[in-house]
C-alpha positions, 0 to 999 in steps of 0.5 A, a space after each residue: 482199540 482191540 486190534 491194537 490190543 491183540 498187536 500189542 500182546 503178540 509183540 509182547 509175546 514175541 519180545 518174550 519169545 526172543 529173549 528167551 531164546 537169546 544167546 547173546 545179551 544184546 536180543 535179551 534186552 531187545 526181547 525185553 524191551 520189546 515185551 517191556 513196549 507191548 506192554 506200556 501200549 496196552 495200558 496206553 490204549 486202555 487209559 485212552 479208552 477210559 479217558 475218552 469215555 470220561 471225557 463224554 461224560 462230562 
């Protein structure tokens, strides 16, 4: 999961990176949109991990 983790916030930091740099409106939203997924794929790895532990315990 952490390697995942670590994907994300680097594809997150490159989708800012782009569109920061963008010069035209079409790698803006590309960038971000990709900050947008980096983001959502960390908070889906997070909620996988917490309902598997969960489901272990029951």
């Amino acid at each position: 999961m952490i390697y995942f983790m670590a994907l994300s916030a680097i594809i997150a930091l490159v989708g800012l990176v782009a569109a920061a740099a963008a010069q035209e409106t079409s790698l803006l939203v590309f960038g971000l949109a990709l900050f947008v997924f980096g983001v959502l794929f960390a908070l889906l790895q997070v909620k996988h991990h917490f309902d598997a532990q969960d489901a272990g315990r029951h």
